[in-house]
C-alpha beads as a LAMMPS data file, in Angstrom:
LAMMPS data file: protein, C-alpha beads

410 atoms
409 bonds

1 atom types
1 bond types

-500.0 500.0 xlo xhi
-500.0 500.0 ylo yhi
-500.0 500.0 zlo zhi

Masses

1 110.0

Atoms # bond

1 1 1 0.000 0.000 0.000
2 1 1 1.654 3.276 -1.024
3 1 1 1.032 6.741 1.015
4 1 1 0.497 9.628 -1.035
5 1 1 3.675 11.834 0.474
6 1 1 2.220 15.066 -0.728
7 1 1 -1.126 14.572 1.292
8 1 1 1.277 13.506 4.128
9 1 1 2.826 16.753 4.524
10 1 1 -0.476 18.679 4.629
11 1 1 -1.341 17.144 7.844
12 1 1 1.988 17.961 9.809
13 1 1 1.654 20.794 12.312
14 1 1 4.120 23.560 12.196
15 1 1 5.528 24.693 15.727
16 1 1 7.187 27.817 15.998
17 1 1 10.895 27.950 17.445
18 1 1 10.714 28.608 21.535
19 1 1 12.059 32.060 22.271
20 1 1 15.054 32.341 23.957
21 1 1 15.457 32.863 27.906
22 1 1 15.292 36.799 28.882
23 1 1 17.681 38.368 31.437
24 1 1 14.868 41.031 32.375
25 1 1 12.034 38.409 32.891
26 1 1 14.096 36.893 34.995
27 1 1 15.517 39.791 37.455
28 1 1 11.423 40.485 37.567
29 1 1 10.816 36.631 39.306
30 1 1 13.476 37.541 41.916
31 1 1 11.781 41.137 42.904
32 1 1 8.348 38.924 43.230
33 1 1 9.949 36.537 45.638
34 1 1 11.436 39.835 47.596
35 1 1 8.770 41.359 48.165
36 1 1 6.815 38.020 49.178
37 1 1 9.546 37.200 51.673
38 1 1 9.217 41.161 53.023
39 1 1 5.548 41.292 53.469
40 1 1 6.198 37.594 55.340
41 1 1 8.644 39.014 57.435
42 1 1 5.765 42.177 58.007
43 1 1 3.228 39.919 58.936
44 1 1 5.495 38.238 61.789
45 1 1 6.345 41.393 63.074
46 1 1 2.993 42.334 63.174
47 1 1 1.980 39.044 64.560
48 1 1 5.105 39.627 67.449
49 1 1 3.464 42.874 68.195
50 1 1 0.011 41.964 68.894
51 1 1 1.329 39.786 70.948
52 1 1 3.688 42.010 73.063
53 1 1 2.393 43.030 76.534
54 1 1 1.075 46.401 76.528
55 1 1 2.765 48.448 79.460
56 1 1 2.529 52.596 80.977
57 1 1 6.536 53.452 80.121
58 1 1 8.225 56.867 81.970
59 1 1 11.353 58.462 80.961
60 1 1 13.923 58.344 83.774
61 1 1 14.617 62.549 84.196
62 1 1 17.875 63.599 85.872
63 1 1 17.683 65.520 89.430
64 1 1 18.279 69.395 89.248
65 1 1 20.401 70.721 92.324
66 1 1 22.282 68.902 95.050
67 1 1 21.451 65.788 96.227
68 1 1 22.501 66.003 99.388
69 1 1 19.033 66.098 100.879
70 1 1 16.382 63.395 100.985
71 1 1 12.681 64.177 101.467
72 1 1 11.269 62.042 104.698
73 1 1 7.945 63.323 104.086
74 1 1 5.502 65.065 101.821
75 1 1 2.088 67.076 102.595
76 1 1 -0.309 69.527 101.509
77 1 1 -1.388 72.435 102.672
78 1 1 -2.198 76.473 102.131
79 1 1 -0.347 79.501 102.092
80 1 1 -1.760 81.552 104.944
81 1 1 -1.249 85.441 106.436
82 1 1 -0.866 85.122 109.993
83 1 1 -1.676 89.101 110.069
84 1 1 -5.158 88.923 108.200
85 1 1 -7.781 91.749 109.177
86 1 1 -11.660 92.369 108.078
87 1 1 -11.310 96.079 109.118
88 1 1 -14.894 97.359 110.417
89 1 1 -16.403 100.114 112.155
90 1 1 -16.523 100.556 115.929
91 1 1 -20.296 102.480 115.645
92 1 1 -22.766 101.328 113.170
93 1 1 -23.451 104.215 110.345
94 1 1 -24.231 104.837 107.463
95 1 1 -21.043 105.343 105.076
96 1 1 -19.882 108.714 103.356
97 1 1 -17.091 107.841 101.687
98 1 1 -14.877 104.325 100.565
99 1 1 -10.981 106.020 99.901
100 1 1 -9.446 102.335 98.954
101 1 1 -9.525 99.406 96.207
102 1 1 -8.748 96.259 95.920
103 1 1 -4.621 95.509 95.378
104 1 1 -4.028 98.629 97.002
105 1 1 -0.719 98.795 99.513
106 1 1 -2.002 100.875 102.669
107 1 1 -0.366 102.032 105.588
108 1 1 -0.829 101.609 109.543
109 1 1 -3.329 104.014 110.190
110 1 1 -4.190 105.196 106.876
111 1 1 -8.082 106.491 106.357
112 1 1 -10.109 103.986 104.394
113 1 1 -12.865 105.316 104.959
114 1 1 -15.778 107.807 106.548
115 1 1 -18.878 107.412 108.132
116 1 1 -21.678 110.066 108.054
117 1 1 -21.197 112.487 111.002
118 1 1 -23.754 115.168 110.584
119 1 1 -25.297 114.062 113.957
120 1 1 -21.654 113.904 115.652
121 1 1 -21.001 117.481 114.330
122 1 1 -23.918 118.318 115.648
123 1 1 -22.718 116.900 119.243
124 1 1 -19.466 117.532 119.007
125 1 1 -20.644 121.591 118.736
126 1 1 -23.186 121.547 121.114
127 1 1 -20.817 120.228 123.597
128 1 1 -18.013 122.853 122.692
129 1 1 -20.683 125.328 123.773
130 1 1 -21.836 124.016 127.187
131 1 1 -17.885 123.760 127.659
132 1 1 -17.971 127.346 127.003
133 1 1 -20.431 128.066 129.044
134 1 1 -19.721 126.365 132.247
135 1 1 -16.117 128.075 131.400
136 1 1 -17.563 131.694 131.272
137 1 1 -19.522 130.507 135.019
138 1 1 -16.041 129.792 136.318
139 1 1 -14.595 133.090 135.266
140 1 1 -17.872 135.065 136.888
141 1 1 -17.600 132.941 140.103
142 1 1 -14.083 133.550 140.645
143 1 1 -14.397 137.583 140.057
144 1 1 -17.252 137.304 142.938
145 1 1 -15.029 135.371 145.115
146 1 1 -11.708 137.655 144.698
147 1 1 -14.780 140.464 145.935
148 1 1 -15.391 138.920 148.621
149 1 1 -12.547 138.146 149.877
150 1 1 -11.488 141.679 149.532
151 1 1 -14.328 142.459 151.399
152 1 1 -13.553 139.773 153.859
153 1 1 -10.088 141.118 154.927
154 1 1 -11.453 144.504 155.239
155 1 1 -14.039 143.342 157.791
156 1 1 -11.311 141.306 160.177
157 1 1 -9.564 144.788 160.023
158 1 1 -12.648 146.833 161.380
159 1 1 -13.559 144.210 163.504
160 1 1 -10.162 144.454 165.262
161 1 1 -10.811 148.027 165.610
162 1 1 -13.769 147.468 167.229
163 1 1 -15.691 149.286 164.359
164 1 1 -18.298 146.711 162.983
165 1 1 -20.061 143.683 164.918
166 1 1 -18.501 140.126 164.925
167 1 1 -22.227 139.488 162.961
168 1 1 -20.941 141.611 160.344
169 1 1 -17.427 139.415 160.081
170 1 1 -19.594 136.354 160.088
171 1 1 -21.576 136.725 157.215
172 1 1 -18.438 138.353 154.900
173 1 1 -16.373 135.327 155.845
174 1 1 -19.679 133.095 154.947
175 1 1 -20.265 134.748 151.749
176 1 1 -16.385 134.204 150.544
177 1 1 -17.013 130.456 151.555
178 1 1 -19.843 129.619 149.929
179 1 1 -18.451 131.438 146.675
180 1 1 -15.631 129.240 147.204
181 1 1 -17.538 126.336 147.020
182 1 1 -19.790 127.441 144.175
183 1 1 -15.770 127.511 142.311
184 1 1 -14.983 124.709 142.838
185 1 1 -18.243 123.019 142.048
186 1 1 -17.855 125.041 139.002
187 1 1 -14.209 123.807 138.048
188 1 1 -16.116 120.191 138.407
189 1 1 -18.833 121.173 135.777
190 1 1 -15.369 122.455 133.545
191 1 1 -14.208 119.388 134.119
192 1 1 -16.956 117.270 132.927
193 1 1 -18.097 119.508 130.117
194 1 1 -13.962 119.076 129.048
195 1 1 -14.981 115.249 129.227
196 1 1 -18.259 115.191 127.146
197 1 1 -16.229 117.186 124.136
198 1 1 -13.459 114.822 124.245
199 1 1 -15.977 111.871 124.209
200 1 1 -17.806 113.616 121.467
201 1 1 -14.567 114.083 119.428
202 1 1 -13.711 110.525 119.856
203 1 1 -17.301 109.621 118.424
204 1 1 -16.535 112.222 115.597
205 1 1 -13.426 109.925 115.551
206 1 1 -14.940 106.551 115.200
207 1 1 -16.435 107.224 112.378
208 1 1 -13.400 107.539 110.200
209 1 1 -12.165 103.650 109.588
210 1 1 -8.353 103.288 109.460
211 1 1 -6.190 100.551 108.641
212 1 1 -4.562 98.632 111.311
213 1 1 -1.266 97.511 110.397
214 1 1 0.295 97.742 107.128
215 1 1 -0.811 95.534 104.250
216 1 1 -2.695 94.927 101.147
217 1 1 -6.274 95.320 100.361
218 1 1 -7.572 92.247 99.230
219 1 1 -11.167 92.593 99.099
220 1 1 -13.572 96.039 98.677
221 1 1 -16.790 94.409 100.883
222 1 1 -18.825 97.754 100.785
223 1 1 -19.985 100.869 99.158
224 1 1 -20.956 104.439 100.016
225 1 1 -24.460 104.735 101.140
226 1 1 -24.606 101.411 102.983
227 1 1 -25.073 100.575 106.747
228 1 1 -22.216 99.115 108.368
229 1 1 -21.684 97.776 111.898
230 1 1 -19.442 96.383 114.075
231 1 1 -22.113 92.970 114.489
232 1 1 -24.346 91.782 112.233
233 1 1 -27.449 93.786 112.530
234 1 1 -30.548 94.797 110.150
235 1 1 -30.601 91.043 108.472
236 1 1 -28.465 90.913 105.195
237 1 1 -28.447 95.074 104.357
238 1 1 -25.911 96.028 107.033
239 1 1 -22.319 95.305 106.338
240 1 1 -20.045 94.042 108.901
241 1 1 -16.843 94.871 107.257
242 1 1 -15.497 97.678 105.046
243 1 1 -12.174 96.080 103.664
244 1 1 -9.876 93.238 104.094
245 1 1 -6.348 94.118 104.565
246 1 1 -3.364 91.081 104.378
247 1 1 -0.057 91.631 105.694
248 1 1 1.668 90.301 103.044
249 1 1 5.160 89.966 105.065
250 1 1 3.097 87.617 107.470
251 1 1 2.773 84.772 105.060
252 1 1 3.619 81.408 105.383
253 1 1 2.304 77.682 104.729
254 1 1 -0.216 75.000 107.235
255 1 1 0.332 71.758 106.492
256 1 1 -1.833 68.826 108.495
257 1 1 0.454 65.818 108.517
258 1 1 -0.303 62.326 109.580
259 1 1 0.333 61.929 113.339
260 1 1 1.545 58.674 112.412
261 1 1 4.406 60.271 110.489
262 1 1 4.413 63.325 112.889
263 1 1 8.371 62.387 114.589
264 1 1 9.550 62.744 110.895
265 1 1 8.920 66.301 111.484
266 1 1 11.241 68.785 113.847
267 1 1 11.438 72.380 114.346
268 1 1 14.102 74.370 111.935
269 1 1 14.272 71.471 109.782
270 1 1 14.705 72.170 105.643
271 1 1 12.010 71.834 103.819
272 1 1 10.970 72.800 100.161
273 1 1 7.542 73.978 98.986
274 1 1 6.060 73.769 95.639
275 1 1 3.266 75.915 94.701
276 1 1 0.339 74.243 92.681
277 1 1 0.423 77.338 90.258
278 1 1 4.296 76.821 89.524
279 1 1 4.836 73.546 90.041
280 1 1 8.179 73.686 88.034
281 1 1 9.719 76.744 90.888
282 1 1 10.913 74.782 93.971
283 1 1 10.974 77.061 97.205
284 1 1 13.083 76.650 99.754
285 1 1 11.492 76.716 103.189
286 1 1 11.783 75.847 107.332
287 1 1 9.667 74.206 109.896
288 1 1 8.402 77.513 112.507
289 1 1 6.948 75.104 114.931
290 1 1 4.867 72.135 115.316
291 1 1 1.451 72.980 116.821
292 1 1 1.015 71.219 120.008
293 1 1 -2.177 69.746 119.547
294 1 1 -3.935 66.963 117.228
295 1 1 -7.177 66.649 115.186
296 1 1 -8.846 63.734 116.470
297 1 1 -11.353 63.969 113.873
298 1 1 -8.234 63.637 110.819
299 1 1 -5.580 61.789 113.017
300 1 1 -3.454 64.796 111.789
301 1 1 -1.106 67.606 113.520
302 1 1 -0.796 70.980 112.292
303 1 1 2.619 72.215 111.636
304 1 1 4.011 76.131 110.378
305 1 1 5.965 76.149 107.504
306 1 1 7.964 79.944 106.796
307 1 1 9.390 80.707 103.638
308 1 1 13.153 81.670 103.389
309 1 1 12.558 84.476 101.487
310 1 1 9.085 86.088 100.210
311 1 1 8.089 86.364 96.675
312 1 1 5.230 88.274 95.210
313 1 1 4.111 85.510 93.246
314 1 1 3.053 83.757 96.147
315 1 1 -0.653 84.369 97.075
316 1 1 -2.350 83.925 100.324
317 1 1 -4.866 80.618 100.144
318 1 1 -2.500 79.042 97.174
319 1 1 -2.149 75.535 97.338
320 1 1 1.232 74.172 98.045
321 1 1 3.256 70.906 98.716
322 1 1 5.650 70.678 100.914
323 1 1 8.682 67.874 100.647
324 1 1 10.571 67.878 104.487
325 1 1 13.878 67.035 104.155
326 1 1 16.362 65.059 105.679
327 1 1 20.462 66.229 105.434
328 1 1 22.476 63.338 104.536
329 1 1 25.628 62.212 105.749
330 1 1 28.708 63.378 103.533
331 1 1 29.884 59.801 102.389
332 1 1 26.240 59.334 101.481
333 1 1 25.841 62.109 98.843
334 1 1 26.888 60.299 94.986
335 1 1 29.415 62.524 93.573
336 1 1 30.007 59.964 90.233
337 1 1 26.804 61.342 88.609
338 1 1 23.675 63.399 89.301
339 1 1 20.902 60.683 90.850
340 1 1 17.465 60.525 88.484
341 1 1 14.185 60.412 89.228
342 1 1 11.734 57.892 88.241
343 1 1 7.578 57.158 89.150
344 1 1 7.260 56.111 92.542
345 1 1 5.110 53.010 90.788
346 1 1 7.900 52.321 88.807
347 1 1 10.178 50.722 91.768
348 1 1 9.604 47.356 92.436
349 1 1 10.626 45.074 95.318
350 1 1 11.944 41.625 95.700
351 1 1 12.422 40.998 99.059
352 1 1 15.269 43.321 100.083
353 1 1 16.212 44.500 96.742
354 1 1 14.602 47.373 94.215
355 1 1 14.325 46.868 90.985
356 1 1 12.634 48.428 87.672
357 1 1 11.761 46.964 84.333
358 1 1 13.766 48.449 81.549
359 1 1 12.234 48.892 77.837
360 1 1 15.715 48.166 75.699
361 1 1 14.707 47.373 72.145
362 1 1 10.996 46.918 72.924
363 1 1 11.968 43.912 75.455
364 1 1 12.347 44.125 79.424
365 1 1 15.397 43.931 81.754
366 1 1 15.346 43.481 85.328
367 1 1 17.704 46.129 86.714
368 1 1 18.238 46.390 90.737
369 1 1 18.597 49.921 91.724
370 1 1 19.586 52.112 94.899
371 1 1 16.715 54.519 95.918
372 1 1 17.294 57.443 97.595
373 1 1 14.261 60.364 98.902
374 1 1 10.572 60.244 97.438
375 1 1 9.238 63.711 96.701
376 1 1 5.849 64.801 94.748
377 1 1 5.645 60.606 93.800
378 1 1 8.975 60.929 92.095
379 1 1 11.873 58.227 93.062
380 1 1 15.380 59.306 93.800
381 1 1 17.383 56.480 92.025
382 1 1 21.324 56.821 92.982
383 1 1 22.252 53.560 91.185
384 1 1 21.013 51.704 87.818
385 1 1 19.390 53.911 85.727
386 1 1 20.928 56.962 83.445
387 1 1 19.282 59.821 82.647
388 1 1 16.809 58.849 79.491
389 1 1 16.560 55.443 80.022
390 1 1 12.942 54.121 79.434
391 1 1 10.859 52.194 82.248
392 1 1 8.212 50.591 82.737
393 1 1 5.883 52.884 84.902
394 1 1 3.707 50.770 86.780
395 1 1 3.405 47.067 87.165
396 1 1 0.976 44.641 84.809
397 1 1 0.873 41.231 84.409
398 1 1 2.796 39.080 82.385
399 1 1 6.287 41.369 83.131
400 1 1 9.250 38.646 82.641
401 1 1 12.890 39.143 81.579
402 1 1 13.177 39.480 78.004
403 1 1 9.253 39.639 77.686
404 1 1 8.438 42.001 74.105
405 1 1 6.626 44.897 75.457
406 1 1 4.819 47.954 73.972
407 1 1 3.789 51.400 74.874
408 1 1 -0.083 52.237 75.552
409 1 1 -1.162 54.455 73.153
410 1 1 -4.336 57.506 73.532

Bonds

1 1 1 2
2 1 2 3
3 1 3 4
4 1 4 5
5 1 5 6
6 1 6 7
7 1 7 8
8 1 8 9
9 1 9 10
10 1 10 11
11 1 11 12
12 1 12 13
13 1 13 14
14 1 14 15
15 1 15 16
16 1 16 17
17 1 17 18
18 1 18 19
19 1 19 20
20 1 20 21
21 1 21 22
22 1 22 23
23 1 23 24
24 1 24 25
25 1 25 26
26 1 26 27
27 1 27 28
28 1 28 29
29 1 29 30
30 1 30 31
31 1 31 32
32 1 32 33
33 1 33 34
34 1 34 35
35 1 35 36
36 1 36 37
37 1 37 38
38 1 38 39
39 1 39 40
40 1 40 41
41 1 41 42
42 1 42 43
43 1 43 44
44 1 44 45
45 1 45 46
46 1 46 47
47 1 47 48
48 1 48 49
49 1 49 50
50 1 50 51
51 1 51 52
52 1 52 53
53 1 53 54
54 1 54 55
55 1 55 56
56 1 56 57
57 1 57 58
58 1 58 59
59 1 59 60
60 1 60 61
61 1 61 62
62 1 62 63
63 1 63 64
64 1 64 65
65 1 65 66
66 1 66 67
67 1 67 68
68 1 68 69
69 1 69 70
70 1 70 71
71 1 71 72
72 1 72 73
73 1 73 74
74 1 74 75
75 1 75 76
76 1 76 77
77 1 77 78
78 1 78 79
79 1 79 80
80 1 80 81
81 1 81 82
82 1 82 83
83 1 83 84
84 1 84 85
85 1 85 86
86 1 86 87
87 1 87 88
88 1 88 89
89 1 89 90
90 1 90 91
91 1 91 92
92 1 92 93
93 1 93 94
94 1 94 95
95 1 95 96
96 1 96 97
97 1 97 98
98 1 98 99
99 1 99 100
100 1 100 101
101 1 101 102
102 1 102 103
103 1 103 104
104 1 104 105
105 1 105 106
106 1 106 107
107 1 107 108
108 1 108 109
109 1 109 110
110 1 110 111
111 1 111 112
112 1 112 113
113 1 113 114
114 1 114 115
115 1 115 116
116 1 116 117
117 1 117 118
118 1 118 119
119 1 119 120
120 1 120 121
121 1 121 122
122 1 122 123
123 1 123 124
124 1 124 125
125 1 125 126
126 1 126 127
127 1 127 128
128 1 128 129
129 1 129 130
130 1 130 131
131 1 131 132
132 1 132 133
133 1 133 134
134 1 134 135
135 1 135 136
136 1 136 137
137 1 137 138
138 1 138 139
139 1 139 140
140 1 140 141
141 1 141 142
142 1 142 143
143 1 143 144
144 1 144 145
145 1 145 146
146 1 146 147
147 1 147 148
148 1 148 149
149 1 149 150
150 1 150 151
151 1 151 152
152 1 152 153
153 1 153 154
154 1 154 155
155 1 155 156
156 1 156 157
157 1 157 158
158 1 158 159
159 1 159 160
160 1 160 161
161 1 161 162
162 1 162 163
163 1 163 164
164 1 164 165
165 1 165 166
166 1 166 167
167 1 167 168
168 1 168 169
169 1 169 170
170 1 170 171
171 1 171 172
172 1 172 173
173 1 173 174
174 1 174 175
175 1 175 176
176 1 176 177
177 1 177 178
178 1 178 179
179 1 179 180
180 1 180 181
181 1 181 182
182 1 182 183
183 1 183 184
184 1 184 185
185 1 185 186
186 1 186 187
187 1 187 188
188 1 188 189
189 1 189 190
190 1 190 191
191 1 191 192
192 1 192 193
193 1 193 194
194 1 194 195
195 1 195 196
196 1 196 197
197 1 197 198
198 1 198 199
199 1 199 200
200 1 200 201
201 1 201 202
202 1 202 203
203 1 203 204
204 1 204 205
205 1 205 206
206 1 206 207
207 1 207 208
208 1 208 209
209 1 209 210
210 1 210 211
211 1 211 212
212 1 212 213
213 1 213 214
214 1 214 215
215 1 215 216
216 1 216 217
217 1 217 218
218 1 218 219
219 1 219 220
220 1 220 221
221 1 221 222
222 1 222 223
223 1 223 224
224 1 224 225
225 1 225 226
226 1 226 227
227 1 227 228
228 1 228 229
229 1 229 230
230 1 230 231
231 1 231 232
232 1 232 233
233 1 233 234
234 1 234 235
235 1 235 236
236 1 236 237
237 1 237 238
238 1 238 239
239 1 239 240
240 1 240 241
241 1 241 242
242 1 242 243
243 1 243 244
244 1 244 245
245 1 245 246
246 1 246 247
247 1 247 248
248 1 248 249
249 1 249 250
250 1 250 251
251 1 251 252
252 1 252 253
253 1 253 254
254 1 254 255
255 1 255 256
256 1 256 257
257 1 257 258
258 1 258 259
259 1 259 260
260 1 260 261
261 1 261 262
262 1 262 263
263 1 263 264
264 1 264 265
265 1 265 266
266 1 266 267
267 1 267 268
268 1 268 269
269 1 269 270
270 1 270 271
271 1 271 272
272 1 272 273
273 1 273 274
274 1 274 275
275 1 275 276
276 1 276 277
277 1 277 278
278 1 278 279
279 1 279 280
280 1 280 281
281 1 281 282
282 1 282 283
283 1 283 284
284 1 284 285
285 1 285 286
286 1 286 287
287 1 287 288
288 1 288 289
289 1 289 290
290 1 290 291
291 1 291 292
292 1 292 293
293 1 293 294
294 1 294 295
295 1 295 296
296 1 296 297
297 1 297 298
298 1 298 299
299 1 299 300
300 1 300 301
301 1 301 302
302 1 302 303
303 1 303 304
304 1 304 305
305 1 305 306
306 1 306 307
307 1 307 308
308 1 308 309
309 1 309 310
310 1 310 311
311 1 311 312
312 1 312 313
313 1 313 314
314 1 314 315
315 1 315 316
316 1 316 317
317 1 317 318
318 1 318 319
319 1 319 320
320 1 320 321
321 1 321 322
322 1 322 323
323 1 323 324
324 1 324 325
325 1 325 326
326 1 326 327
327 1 327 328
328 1 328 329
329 1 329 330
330 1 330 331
331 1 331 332
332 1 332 333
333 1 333 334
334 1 334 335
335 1 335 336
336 1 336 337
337 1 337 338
338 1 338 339
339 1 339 340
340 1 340 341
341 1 341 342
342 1 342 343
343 1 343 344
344 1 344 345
345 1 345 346
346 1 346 347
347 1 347 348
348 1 348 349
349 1 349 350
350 1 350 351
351 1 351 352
352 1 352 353
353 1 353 354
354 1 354 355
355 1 355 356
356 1 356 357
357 1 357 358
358 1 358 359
359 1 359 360
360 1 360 361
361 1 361 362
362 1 362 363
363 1 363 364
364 1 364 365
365 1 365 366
366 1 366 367
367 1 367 368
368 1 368 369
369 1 369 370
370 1 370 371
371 1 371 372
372 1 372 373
373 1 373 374
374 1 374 375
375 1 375 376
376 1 376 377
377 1 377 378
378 1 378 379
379 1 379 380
380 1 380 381
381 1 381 382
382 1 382 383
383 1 383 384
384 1 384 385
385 1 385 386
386 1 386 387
387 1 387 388
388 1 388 389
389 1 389 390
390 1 390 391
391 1 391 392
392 1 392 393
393 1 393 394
394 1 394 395
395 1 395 396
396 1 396 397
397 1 397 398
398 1 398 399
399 1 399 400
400 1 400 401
401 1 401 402
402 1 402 403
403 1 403 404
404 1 404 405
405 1 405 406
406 1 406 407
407 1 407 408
408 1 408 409
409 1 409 410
């Protein structure tokens, strides 16, 4: 049987040559397989990460000043004036005149202000003129006396001479007695009239309100045209007070402390106050005294706190805190490098030794330190921790050496 070849050929299928390899195509397979292997490594991380234990970190902050003094104790308290006056009246009037505002610096005795005194005028005069008059009764009396006294001596003369009757002496001698009485009776009545215009000046007197001491007006409490008295009178429209007046140079800080804590304290010891309004200005300070007495309701003892030098930024009533220190021994102060501070929450304790976690390349270390004073919840640390070095700030669980750790966020 014979194949026709020709029809043979017409059925083969022509394949076309295979190109040959390209150097681009196949740099392009290697940048897939990068960029797979990258997004693996991604998705580990991020699968690490959600994983880590989610902690509060601080930043270990280096001390400012010497450390040579360690805070025993902390409290809270005010600034106070010891010399603090609501200046009043001493009558109850109406009021003429207010001569001072508030933030203004008066001085010991300085008029603040003036209370009606038409009807004390009026007193004041009409006692001027019975002192007057009882004044020009003196001066008559005493002309009638020096007549008859004159008259007197000229009867004992004619009675020695036998010229007028001892009835006649009698009555002269009588007559300059009784006028001697009626002077001095009349010096008496000089006397008290003198007393009822002094009395009435001193009424004229109370009704100008002046300032006691030196100080600063710190509150305006009334107006002219108002009543004020010396005691609360007339329901709610009669003042009791014109002004307040501070004595600024009279300031200093209360603190209740814990009587628990109480023999921490001592008189003339350091101390350093921080304002609540400047919390970054540190003020150096001394214990006055301890009051001798307790609050059984608060379990607490009052002690007076004077600053070492006044400032005008510090305000009666400001809140404060005070840090009461404690002078360490020379060998105990760290000369190698300033000590830092870190959260009080930060410090941990295993049995007798301190310790904080450390964040070093998002992991933990355990690192024992030495502590030193506590003051406004910060830690002295004299020993472990630099300056900068991240901590954890308070405790949570799951905290382990070498644990993966990450910072709350919001």
């Amino acid at each position: 049987m014979s194949f026709d070849q020709n029809a043979l050929d017409s059925l083969r299928i022509e394949r076309a040559a295979e190109p040959a390899p390209s150097v681009s195509g196949g740099r392009y397979k290697w940048f897939i397989v990068a960029v797979l292997v990258l997004a693996a490594i991604a998705g580990a991380y991020a699968w690490l990460r959600e994983g880590a234990v989610e902690v509060e970190t601080a930043t270990a902050v280096a001390t400012s000043g010497s450390s040579g003094s360690a805070a025993v104790l902390n409290a809270s308290g005010y600034v106070i004036a010891r010399r603090q006056a609501t200046v009043s009246s001493k009558v109850t009037g109406k009021i003429a005149e207010v001569l001072i505002e508030e933030g203004m610096d008066v001085k010991e005795g300085q008029l603040l202000a003036r209370l009606d005194d038409s009807t004390a005028r009026s007193t004041y005069a009409l006692a001027e003129r019975q002192l007057d008059a009882a004044r020009r009764d003196l001066d008559e009396v005493a002309v009638r006396l020096s007549e008859a006294q004159r008259n007197m001596h000229r009867m004992e003369k004619l009675r020695a001479d036998k010229l007028v009757s001892e009835s006649q002496l009698d009555q002269a001698q009588s007559e300059a007695a009784a006028i001697t009485a009626r002077l001095e009776a009349l010096k008496g009545d000089v006397a008290v009239a003198e007393g009822t215009l002094r009395v009435r000046a001193q009424d004229r007197d109370d009704l100008l309100v002046r300032a006691p001491f030196d100080g600063v007006v710190v509150s305006k409490d009334a107006q002219p045209g108002e009543m004020v008295s010396p005691m609360s009178a007339g329901g709610g429209f009669t003042r009791t007070g014109i002004a307040t007046i501070v004595d600024m140079a009279s300031r200093e800080i209360e603190v209740d402390v814990n009587e628990q804590f109480i023999n921490r304290v001592q008189k003339n010891q350091k101390t350093e106050a921080v304002l609540d309004a400047y919390p970054d200005w540190t003020i150096p300070s001394h214990v006055i005294n301890i009051v001798p007495t307790a609050d059984r309701q608060k379990a607490t003892v009052r002690v007076r706190i004077g600053f070492d030098g006044l400032d005008p930024r510090i305000l009666p009533d400001m809140g404060v805190k005070v840090s009461f220190l404690e002078e360490r021994p020379a060998e105990a102060v760290t000369a190698v490098r300033p000590a830092v501070r870190v959260p009080a929450s930060a410090i941990m304790q295993d049995g007798e030794t301190h310790f904080v976690w450390r964040i070093s390349d998002d992991r933990l270390e355990r690192v024992a330190v030495r502590t030193g004073g506590v003051r406004d919840g910060q830690v002295e640390v004299l020993s472990g921790v630099n300056a900068g070095d991240v901590v954890v700030a308070a405790p949570v669980e799951g905290l382990a050496e070498g644990v993966s750790v990450k910072a709350k966020t919001g």
